[in-house]
N, C-alpha and C positions, 0 to 999 in steps of 0.2 A: 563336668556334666553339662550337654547342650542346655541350654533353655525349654527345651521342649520338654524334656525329661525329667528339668526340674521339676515344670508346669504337673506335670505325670505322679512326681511322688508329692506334691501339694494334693493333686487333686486325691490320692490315697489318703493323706492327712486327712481329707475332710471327712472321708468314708470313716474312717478312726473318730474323727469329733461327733459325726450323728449319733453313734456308739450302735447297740444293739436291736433289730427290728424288734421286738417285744417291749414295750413297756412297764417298766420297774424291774424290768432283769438285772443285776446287779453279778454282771459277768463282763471283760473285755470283750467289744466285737471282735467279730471273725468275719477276717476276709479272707477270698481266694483268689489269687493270681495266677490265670490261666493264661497258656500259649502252646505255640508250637515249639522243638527244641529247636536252641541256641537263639530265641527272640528275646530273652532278656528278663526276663520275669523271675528268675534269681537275684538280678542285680536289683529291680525296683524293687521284691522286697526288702530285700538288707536295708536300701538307701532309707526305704520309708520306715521299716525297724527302726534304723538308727535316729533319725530325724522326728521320729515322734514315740520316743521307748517304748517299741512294742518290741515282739517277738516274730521271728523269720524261722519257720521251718519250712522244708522241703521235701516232697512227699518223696526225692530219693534218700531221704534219712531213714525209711521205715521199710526198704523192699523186704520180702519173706529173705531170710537166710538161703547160702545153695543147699542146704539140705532141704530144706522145705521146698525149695523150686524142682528141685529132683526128685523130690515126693509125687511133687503133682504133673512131673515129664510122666512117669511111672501110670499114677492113675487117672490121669485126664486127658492131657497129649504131650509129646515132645518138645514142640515148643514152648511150653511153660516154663522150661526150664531157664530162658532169655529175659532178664531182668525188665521193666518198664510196661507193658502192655498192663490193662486192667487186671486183676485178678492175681499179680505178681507181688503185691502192696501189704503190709498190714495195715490194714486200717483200724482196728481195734487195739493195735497199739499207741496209734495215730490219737483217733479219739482219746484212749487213755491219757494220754499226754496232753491233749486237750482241757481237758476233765480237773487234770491235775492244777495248768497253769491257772486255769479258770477261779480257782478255788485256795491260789497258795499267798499267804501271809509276807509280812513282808519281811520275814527271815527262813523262808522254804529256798529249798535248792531243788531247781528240776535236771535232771540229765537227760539230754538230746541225744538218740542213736547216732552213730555215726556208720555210714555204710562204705566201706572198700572199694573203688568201683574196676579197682587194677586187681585188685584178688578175689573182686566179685564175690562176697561176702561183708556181711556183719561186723564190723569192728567190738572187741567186747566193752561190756558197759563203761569199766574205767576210762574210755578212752571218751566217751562223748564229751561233749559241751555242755556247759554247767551254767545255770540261768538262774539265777537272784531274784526272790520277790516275785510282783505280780506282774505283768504289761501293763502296757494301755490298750492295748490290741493283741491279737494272733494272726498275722499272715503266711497263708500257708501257698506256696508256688508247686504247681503243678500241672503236668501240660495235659490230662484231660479231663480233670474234674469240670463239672459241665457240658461235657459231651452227653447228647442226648442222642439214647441206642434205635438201630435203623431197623426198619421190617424186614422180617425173617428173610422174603424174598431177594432183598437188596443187598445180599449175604452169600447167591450164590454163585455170582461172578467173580474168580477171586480180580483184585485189583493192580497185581504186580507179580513176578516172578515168584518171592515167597510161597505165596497163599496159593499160586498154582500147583509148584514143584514139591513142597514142603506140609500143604493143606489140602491135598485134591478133593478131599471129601467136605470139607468146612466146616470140619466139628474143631476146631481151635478157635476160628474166627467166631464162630456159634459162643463159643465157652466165653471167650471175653466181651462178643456182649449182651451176654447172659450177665456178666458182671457189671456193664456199663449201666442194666436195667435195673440191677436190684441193690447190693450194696455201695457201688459207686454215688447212684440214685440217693438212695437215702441216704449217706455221708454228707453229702453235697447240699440238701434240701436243709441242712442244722445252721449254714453259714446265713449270714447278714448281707452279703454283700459278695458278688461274684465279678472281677474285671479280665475282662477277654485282649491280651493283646495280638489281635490279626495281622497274622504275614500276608501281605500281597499276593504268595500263591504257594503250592507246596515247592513249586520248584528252586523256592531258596534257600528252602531245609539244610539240605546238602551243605550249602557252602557257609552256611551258620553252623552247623554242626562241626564241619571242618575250620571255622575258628577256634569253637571252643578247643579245641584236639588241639589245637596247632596252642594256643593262648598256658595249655594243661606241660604242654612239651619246652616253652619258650623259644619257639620258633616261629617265622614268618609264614600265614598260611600258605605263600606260593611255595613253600619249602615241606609241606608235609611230604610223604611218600606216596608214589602213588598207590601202592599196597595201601596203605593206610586208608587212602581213600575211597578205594572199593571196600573196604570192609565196612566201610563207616555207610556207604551208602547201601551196601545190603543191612544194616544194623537198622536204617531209618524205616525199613519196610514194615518192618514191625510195628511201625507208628503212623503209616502211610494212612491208612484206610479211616481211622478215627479223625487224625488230622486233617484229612482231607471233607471229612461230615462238620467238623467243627467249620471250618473257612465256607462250609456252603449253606453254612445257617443254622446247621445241627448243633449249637450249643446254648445256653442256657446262660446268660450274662446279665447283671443290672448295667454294667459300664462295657462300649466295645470300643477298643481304643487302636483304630487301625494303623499298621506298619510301614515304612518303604523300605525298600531293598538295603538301606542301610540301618534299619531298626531306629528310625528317629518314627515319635508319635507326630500323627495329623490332629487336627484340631479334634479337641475334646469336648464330650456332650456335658451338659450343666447339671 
């Protein structure tokens, strides 16, 4: 781990040590780590889980199941059926877990979903991750909790290929952030503490994205396919338009901990 990122999961410890904004709450804080994909915000939390016994989950633990994403192709739009955008989440399973850890003894066993993302599906319960006693913390990683949703009007341009070809009308982008407004909103409003790590621009997405792939494969990123890589770069579209409100200020953060192209942190605010 550089130094910088040590500095990074220190400075989460500390967010951990203030504990929770309410006074005489007598619950682990909750923190969220937000970013764009493949900026790292998986890895700082585990690091800072590990490093100060809290608890790492990751809101891709909780997507709806494919029956339930094909529920809502069915009655809301098509695209919902595409794992990751707002609105694809359980978050009432999310808080449940929450709820649980918040509250467990220190001989409770919690089980962590675990989500498939090659069979795009649910893992069943047996298979999750099994979590002993209380934290000291909940960090939960997620690339747009704290996004804060945009006026109606700012909705009707689509932003990329997708939302043109696939959304002509903008009742998808409408749907999700109709979600960004109401349940992501108040989800997001329960946490203590929100850290933002900003990419330098969306156009790095891509080739972060295409590490992870490549890191998932054990291969060299100059080695993925190039099929692989258009697919990954129509996959990011989905996350374009959020991602892109987040990096121009549309988000909601106590700590914003900006990027460089190699994912090493700039100096951090006190």
């Amino acid at each position: 781990m550089s130094p910088a990122n040590a500095r990074l999961v220190e400075r989460v410890g500390g967010l951990i040590a203030d504990g929770p904004r309410s006074a005489g709450t007598d619950r682990p804080p909750l923190i969220a780590i937000v970013g764009a994909q493949g900026c790292g915000k998986t890895t700082l939390a585990r690091a800072a889980a590990e490093r100060f016994g809290a608890v790492q989950i990751s809101i891709d633990d909780v997507y709806l199941t494919r029956a339930e994403r094909e529920a809502m192709a069915r009655d809301v739009h098509p695209l919902f059926v595409t794992r990751g955008p707002p609105g694809t989440h359980d978050l009432v399973l999310l808080q449940g877990l929450i709820d649980t850890l918040s509250t467990a003894g220190p001989d409770a066993v919690t089980v962590i979903p675990d989500f498939d993302k090659r069979g795009d599906d649910r893992r069943p319960a047996t298979d999750g991750r099994v979590l002993a006693g209380r934290p000291s913390a909940i960090l939960i990683d997620a690339w747009c909790l704290g996004a804060v949703a945009e006026e109606t009007a700012a909705l009707a341009a689509p932003v990329n290929a997708l939302e043109r070809e696939r959304d002509p009308d903008g009742r998808w982008r409408r749907a999700v952030n109709g979600y960004v407004a109401g349940p992501y909103a108040d989800f997001i409003a329960r946490f203590d503490a929100v850290v933002f790590l900003k990419a330098p621009g969306f156009d790095v997405v891509l080739d972060w994205r295409c590490q992870q792939e490549a890191d998932l494969l054990g291969i060299a990123p100059a080695d993925l396919a190039p099929a692989e890589r258009d697919r990954l770069a129509g996959f990011i579209q989905y996350f374009e338009r959020i991602t892109r409100r987040m990096l121009d200020g549309g988000v909601r953060a106590d700590i914003i901990v900006p990027l460089d192209r190699e994912r090493l942190p700039g100096s951090l605010p006190s």
